[in-house]
C-alpha positions in Angstrom: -30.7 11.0 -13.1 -29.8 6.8 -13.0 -34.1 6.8 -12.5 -34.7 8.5 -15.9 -32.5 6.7 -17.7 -33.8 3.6 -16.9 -37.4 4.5 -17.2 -36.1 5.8 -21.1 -34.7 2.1 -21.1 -37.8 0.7 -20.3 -39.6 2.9 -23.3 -37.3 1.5 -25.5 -37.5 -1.6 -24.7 -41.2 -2.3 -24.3 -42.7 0.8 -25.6 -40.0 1.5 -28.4 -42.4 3.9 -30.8 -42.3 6.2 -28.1 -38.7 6.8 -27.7 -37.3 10.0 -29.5 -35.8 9.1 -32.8 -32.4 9.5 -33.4 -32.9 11.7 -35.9 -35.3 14.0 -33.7 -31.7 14.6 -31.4 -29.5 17.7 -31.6 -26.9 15.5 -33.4 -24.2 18.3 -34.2 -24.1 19.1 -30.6 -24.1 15.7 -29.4 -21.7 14.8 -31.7 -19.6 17.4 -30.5 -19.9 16.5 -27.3 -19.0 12.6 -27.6 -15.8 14.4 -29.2 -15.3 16.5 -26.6 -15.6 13.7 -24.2 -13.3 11.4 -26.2 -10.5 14.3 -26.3 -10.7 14.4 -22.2 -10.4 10.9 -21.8 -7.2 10.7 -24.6 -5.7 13.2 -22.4 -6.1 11.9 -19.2 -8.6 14.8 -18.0 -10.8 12.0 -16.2 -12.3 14.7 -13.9 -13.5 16.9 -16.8 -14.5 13.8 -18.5 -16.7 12.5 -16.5 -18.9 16.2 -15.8 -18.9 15.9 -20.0 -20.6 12.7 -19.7 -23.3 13.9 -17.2 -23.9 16.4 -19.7 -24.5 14.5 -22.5 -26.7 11.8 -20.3 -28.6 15.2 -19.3 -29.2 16.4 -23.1 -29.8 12.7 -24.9 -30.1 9.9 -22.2 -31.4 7.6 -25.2 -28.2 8.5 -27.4 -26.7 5.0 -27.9 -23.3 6.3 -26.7 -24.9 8.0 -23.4 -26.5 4.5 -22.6 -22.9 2.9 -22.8 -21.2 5.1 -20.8 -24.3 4.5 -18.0 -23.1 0.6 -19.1 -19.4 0.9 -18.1 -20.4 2.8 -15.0 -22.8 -0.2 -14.0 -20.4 -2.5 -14.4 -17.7 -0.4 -12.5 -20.3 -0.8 -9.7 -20.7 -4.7 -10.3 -24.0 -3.6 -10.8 -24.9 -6.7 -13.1 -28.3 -6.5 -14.0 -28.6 -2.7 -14.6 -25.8 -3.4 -17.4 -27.6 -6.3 -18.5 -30.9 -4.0 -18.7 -28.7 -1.5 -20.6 -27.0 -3.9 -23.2 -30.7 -5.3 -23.9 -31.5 -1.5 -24.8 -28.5 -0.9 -27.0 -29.4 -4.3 -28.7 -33.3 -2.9 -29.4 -31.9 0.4 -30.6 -29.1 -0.1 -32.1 -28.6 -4.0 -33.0 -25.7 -4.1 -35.3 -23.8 -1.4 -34.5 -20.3 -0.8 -33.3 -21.3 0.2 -30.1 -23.4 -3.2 -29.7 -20.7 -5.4 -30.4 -18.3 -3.9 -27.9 -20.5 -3.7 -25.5 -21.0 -7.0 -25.9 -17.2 -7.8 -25.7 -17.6 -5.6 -22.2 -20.3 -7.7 -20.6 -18.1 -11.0 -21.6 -15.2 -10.2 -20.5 -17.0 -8.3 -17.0 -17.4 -11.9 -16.1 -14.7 -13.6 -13.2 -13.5 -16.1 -15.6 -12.6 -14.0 -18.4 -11.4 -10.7 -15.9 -8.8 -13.4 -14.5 -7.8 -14.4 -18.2 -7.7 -11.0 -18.9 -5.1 -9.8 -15.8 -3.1 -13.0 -16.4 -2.5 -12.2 -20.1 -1.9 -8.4 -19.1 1.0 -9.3 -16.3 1.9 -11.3 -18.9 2.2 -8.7 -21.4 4.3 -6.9 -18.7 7.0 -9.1 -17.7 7.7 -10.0 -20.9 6.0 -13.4 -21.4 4.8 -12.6 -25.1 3.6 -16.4 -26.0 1.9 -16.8 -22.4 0.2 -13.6 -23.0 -1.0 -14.8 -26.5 -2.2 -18.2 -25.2 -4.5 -16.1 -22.5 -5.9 -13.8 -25.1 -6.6 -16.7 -27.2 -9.0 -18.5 -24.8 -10.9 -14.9 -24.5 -11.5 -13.9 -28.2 -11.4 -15.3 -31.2 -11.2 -12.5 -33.5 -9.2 -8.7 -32.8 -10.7 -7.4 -29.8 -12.7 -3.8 -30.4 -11.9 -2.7 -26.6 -8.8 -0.9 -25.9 -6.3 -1.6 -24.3 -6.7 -5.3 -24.9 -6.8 -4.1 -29.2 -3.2 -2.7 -28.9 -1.9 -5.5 -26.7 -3.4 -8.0 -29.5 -2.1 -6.6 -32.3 0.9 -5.8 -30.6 1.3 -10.1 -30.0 0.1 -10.4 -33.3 3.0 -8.1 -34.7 5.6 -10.1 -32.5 4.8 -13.6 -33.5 5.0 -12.8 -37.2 8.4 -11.0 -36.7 9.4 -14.7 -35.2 7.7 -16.5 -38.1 9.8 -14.5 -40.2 13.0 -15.0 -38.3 12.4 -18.6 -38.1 11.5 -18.8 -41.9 15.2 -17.0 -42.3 16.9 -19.6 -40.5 14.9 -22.4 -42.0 14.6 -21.7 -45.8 11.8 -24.3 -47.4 14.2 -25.8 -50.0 16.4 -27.3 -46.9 16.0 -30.6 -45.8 15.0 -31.5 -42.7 18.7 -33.1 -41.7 20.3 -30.5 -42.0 17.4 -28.2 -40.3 17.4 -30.2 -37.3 21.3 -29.6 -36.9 20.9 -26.0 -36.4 18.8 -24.7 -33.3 16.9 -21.5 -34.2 18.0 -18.3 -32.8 14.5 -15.9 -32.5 15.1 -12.6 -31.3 13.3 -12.2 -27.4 10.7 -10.7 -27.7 11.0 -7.0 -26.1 9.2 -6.1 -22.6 5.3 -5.0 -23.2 4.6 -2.5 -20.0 1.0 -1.4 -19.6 -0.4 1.1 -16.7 -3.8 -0.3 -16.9 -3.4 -4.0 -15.1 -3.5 -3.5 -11.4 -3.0 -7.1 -9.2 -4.1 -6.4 -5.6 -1.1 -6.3 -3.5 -1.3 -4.5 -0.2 2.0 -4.6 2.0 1.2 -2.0 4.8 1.2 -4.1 7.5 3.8 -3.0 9.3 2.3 -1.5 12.1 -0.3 -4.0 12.2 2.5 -6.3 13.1 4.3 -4.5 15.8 2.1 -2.4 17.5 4.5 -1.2 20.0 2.3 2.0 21.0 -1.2 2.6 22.2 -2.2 3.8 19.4 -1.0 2.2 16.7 -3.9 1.0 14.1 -2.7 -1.7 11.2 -3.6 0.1 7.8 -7.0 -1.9 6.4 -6.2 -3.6 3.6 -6.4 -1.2 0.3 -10.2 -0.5 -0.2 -9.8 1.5 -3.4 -10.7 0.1 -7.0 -6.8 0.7 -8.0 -4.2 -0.3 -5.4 -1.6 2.7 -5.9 1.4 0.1 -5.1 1.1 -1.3 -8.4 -1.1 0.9 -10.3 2.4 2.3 -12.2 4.3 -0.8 -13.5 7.4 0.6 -14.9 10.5 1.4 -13.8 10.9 4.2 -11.4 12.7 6.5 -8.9 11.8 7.6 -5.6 13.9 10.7 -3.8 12.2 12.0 -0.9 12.6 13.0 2.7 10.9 12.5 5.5 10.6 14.3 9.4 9.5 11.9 12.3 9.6 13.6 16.1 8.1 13.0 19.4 8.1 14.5 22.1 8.4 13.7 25.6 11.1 13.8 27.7 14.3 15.1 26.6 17.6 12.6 26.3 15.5 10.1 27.5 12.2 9.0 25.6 11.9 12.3 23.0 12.8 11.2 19.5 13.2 13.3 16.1 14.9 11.6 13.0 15.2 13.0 9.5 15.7 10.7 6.7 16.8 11.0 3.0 14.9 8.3 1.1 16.2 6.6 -2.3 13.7 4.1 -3.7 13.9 2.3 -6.8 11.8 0.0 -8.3 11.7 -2.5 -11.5 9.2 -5.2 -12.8 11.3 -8.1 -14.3 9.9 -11.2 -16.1 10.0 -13.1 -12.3 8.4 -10.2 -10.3 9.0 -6.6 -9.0 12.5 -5.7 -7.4 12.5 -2.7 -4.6 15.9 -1.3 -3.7 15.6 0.9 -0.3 18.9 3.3 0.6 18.1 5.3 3.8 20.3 8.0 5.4 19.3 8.7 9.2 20.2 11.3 11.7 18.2 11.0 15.0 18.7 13.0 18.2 16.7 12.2 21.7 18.0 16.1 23.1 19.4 17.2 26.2 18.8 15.7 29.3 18.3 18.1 32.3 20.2 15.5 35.3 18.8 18.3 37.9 15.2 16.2 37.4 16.2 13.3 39.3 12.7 11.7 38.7 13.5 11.3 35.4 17.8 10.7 36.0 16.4 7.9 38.2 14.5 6.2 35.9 17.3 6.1 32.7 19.9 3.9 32.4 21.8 3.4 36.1 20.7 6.9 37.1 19.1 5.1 40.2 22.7 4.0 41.5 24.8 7.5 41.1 23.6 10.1 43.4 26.4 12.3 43.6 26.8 16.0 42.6 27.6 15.6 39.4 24.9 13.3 38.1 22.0 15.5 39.7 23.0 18.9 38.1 23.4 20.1 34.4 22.9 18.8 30.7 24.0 15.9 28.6 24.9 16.6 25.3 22.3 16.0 22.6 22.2 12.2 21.7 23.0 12.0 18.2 23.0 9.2 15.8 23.8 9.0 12.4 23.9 5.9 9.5 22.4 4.9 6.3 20.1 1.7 5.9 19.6 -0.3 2.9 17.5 -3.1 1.9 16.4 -5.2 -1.3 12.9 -6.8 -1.6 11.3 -8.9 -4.7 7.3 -9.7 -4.8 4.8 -11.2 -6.8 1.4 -13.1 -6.8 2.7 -15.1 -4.1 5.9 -14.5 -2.4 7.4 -11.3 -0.4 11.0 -11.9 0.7 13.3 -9.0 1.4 16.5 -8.6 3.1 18.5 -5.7 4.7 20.5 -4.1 7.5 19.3 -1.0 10.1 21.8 1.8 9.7 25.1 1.7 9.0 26.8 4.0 11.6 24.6 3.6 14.5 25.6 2.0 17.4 24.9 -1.2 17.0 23.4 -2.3 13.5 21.5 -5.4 12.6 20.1 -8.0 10.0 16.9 -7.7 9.0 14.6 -9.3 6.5 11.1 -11.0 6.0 9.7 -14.0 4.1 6.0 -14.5 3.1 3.6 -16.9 1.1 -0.2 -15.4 0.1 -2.8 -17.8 -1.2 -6.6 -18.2 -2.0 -8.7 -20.4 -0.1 -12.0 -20.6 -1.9 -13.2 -17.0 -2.1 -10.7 -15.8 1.0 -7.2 -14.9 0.8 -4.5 -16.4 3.5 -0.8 -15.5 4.0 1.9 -16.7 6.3 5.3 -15.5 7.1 8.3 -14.8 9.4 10.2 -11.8 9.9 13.1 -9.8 11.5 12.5 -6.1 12.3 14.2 -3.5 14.1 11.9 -1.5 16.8 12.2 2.7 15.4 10.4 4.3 18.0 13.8 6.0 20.2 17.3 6.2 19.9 17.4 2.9 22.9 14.7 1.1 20.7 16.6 1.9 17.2 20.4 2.1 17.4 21.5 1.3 21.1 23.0 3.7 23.4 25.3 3.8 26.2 24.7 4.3 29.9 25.6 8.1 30.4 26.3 6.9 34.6 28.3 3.4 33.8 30.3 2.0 30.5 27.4 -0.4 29.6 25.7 -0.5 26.5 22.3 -2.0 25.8 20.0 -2.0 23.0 18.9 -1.6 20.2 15.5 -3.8 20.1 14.7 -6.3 17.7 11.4 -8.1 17.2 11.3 -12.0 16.0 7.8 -13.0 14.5 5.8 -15.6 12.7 2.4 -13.8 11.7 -0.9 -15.1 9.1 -3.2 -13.6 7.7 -6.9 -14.0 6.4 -8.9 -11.7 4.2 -12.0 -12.1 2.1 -12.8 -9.1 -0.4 -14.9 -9.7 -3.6 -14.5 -6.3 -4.8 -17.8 -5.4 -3.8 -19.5 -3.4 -1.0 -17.8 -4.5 1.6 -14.5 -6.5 2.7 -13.0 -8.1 5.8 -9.6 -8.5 7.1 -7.5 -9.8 10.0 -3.5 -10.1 11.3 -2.5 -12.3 13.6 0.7 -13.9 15.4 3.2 -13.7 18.1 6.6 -12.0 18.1 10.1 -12.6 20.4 11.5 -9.1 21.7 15.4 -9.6 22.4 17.9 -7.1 22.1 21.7 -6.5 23.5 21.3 -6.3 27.5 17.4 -6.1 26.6 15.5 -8.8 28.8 13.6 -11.1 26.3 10.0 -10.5 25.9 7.0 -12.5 24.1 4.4 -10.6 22.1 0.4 -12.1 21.1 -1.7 -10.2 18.9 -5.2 -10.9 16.8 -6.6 -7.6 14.8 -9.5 -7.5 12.6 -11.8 -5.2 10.9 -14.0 -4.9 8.4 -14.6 -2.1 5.6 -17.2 -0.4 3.3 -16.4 1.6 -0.2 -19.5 3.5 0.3 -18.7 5.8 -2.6 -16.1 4.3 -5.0 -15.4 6.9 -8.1 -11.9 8.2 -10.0 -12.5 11.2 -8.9 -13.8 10.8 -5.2 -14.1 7.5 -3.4 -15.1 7.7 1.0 -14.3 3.9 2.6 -15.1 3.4 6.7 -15.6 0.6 9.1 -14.4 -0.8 12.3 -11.3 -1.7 13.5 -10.6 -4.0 16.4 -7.4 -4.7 17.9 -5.7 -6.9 20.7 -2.2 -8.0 21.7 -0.4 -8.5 24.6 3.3 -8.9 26.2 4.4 -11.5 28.5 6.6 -9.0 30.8 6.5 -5.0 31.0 9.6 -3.8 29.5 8.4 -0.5 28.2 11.1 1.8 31.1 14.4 3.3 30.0 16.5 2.0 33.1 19.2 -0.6 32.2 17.6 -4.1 30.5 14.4 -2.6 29.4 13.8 -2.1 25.7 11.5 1.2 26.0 8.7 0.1 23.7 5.5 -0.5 24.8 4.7 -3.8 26.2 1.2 -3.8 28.3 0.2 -7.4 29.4 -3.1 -6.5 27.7 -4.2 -3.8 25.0 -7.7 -3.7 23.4 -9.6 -0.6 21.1 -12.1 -0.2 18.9 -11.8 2.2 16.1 -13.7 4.5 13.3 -11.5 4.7 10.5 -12.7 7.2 7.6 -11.4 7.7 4.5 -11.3 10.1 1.7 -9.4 9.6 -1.4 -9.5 9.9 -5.7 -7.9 11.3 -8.8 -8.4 14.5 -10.6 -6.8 14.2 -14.1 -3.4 15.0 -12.9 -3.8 15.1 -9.1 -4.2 12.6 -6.6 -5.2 13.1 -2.8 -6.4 11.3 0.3 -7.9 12.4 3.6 -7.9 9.9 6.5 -8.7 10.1 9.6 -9.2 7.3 12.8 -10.9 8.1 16.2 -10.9 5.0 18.7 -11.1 4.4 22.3 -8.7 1.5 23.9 -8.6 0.1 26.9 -4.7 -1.6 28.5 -3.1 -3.4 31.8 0.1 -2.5 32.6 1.7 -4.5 35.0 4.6 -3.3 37.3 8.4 -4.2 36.5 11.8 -4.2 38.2 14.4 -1.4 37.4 16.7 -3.4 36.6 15.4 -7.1 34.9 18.6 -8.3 33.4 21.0 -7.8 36.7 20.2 -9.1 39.7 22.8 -7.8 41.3 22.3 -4.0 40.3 18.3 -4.6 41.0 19.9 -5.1 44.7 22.4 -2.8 44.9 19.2 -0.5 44.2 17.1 -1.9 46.9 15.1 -4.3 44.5 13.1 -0.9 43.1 9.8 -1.2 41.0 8.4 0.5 38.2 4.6 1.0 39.1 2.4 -0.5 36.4 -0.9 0.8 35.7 -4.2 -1.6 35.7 -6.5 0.6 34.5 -5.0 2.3 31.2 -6.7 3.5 28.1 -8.8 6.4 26.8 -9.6 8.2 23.6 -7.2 8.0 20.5 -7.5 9.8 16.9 -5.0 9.8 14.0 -4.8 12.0 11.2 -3.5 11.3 7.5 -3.3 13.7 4.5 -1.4 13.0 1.1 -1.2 14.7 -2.1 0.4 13.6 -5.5 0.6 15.7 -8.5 2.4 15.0 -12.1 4.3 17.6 -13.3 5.4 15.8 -16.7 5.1 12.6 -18.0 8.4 11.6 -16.2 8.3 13.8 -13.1 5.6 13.4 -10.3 5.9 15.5 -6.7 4.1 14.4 -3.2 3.8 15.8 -0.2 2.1 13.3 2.8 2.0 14.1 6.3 0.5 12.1 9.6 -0.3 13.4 13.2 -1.4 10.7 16.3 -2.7 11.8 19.7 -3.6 10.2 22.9 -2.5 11.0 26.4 0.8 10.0 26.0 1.8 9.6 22.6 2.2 12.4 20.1 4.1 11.4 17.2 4.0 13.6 14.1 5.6 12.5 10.8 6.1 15.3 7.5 6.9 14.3 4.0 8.0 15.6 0.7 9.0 13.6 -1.9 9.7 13.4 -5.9 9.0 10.4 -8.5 10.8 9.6 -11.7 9.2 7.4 -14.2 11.9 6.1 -16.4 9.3 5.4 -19.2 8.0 9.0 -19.3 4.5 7.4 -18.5 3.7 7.4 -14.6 0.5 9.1 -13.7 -0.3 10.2 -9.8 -0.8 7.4 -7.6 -4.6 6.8 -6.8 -4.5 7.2 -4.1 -0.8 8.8 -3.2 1.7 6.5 -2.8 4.6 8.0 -0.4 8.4 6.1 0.0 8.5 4.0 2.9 11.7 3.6 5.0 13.1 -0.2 5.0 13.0 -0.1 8.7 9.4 0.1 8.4 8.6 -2.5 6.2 
């Protein structure tokens, strides 16, 4: 289809008394059509709109209107010099027509200068900064723009600064003299908050996982490869409720983990930047442990030292922890900081919190930071527990890191990434343990439309620990910690928009290679390492194998205030099967959210 329409381009163009005439076209029908097309796009029916406009670039590909959609989706593409091939046809059809002129205001403001004008004045617009946000438009048009929704936001400025002209003209009457004027400071009503859906800054702040990686198979999210980062696609108020299933298994009271988790998340763009509020209610449980498996007894807490009757037969209760979390986080161009506490309740809770600058460096992005984080992955890692053979207590586990970044993405093809750092592992009666780790990947939108958009690429990862402190016996922290970890992984990605419904498919398959070296039962007491007979938890040299990871998400809005999701993830390798479950419910306070593109799921604050 794109071949026909340029070779009707070229016709009119070069050849122009062989193009149909305008007159020659079915205009009823096509004029029905563009209506049809226009009503779709008015309400939101992107999906139906865009088969309408294959239809009409089927029946009239010279139609002036069936030209400038092919224009818009040239330069959705950055496909430059097919819109510039386009525009030159509308100008040799129709040269002083509507359509010309704002297709001309389209190819200006398609160019990097004016698009960063344009999504200064519109954030602008958002937090409030009315006279900034006139200043911006100003140095993009001179007259009313023709292109929505830059129109509305003009005449919307317009409106506002001659509402303060007229305030100011009350309080200043011309007949007063300038003595007396000069004694009386103005008082202008503040000019209300403008929100738009439309302006969409790229902030991406998965990175959670990239930055931990405590397990063999844990792959740092890409950065976000679609043309609208869901984060911030919605900027007004809103109100998250959701809750979400985590469980593992393994072995029972020891290193099996299931929590369920009640999420409240609320979030609010001031004039300064966005505001998150995170309030988390936990219950875990880890199960019953079965003391007649001595293997295992041995290897948990002090099992190793009690050997009588009683600790080699029957079942310990289900351990059970319960607590709610809460945190507070603020972001904009530049800076992340939040700061919170793990859950309240638990057996031991703790600080937490993160700091973090993002720049430009020519055409490359950087970022630095520090954080505090809480390990999630078992009840030792998350909330401390207690010896079930002794009165001690250790844990929980909490990782200490300074981490950069570097990214280069010119909204093109193709994009690169990478994470790197090194983290401090302490915890109460935890050894102390160091952490290294360099990721990087790189990522292709192959297909980028509303409706369906497919990303892939490569992922690379490697990190590293100082000491093996992955065991559950007394001073270990029960994450894993091999002295080396490498994989390489296929991440593939399906995701898009259909009028009211949003979706995405993901799924990873990698192969990894680690060295796990051996470690002493007992790292943090010498004395109960000999009372045990200086015992050794066998490493393993030659670790690693095959990986995949499964994502699916779906968002749908059920009214202009209400929106409902349901997101669920599965990983598997040889010894790691987590699987997570989520349903959750959005509020938009302004009665204007549409579905995240893609879905956008409630995170926990521990995971941040």
């Amino acid at each position: 289809m794109r071949t026909n329409v340029l070779f009707n381009l070229l016709l009119i163009t070069s050849c122009q008394s062989f193009a149909m005439p305008l007159s020659a076209q079915p205009s009823d029908a096509i004029d029905v059509l563009i209506k049809r097309i226009e009503q779709a796009e008015a309400a939101g029916r992107i999906y139906h709109r865009d088969r309408l406009i294959e239809q009409l670039q089927r029946t009239a590909p010279n139609h002036p209107r069936a030209i400038e959609f092919e224009l818009v989706e040239a330069l959705a593409n950055n496909n430059m010099t097919l819109a510039k091939t386009l525009f030159e046809a509308l100008q040799t059809s129709v040269p002083n027509s509507i359509i010309t002129a704002r297709n001309k205001e389209r190819m200006q403001i398609s160019q990097p200068p004016y698009q960063s004008l344009i999504a200064q004045a519109r954030l602008a617009m958002l937090t409030g900064k009315t006279e900034r946000a006139r200043e911006l438009y100003k140095q993009v048009y001179d007259a009313e723009p023709l292109l929505e929704p830059y129109r509305t936001d003009w005449l919307k400025l317009t409106s506002l600064s001659q509402q303060a002209s007229a305030a100011t003209d009350s309080i200043y009457p011309s007949n007063r003299s300038p003595e007396v004027t000069a004694k009386e400071p103005p008082t202008i009503p503040k000019a209300r908050l403008t929100r738009t859906v439309t302006y969409s800054p790229i902030i991406n702040g998965d990175s959670a996982s990239a930055k931990s990686a405590v397990t063999p198979t844990s792959t740092p999210s890409n950065v976000d490869t679609s043309a609208t980062p869901s984060s911030l696609e919605n900027q007004g108020p809103y109100l998250t409720i959701g809750f979400l299933r985590n469980d593992r298994d393994s072995v029972a009271g020891n290193t099996s983990f299931a929590s369920d988790t009640l999420l409240l998340e609320y979030r609010n763009p001031t004039e300064y930047g966005i505001w998150t509020v995170k309030l988390d209610g936990f219950t875990t449980e880890a199960g019953e442990f079965d003391l007649s498996n001595t293997f295992q007894k041995d290897r948990f807490g002090t099992g190793l030292l009690c050997q009588t009757d009683a600790c080699n037969q029957g079942l310990l209760d289900n351990l059970t922890e319960g607590g709610a979390s809460l945190g507070v986080a603020f972001d904009n161009d530049i800076w992340h900081v939040d700061l919170g506490v793990s859950p309240i309740g638990f057996d031991k809770k703790e600080l937490l919190g993160g700091l973090e600058y993002s720049g430009d460096l020519g055409e490359f992005g950087w970022g630095l930071g520090i954080e505090r984080r809480i390990e999630t992955t078992s009840i030792l890692t998350f909330s401390g527990q207690k010896d079930p053979f002794s009165s001690r207590r250790w844990g929980p586990v909490v990782r200490q890191g300074i981490g950069g970044s570097l990214n280069w993405d010119q909204g093109g093809l193709m994009g690169w990434w990478s994470n790197f750092g090194v983290n401090h592992y302490s915890g109460r009666n935890v050894d102390d343990n160091k952490q290294w780790y360099a990721y990087t990947g790189v990522y292709f939108r192959i297909i980028d439309t509303e409706a369906f958009a497919f990303t892939s690429g490569l992922t690379a990862l490697s990190w590293g620990f100082d000491k093996n402190r992955g065991e559950t016996t007394f001073g270990h922290g029960g994450y894993y910690s091999p002295a080396h970890y490498a994989s390489l992984s296929l991440p593939l990605e399906f995701f898009g928009r259909i009028d009211r419904f949003s979706y995405i498919l993901r799924a990873s398959f990698g192969e990894s290679t680690s060295r796990l070296d051996d470690a002493a039962f007992y790292p943090t007491s010498a004395e109960l390492q000999q009372l045990a007979g200086n015992p050794i938890h066998i490493g393993n040299p030659d670790g690693g194998g095959f990986g995949r990871s499964f994502r699916a998400a779906f968002e749908y809005r059920i009214s202009p205030h209400w929106s409902i999701g349901l997101n669920t993830q599965i990983e598997r390798s040889e010894f790691y099967t987590p699987n997570n479950y989520q349903l959750y419910f959005r509020y938009h306070f302004d009665g204007d959210g549409n579905a995240f593109r893609p879905p956008n799921p409630p995170s926990r604050y521990v995971d941040f």
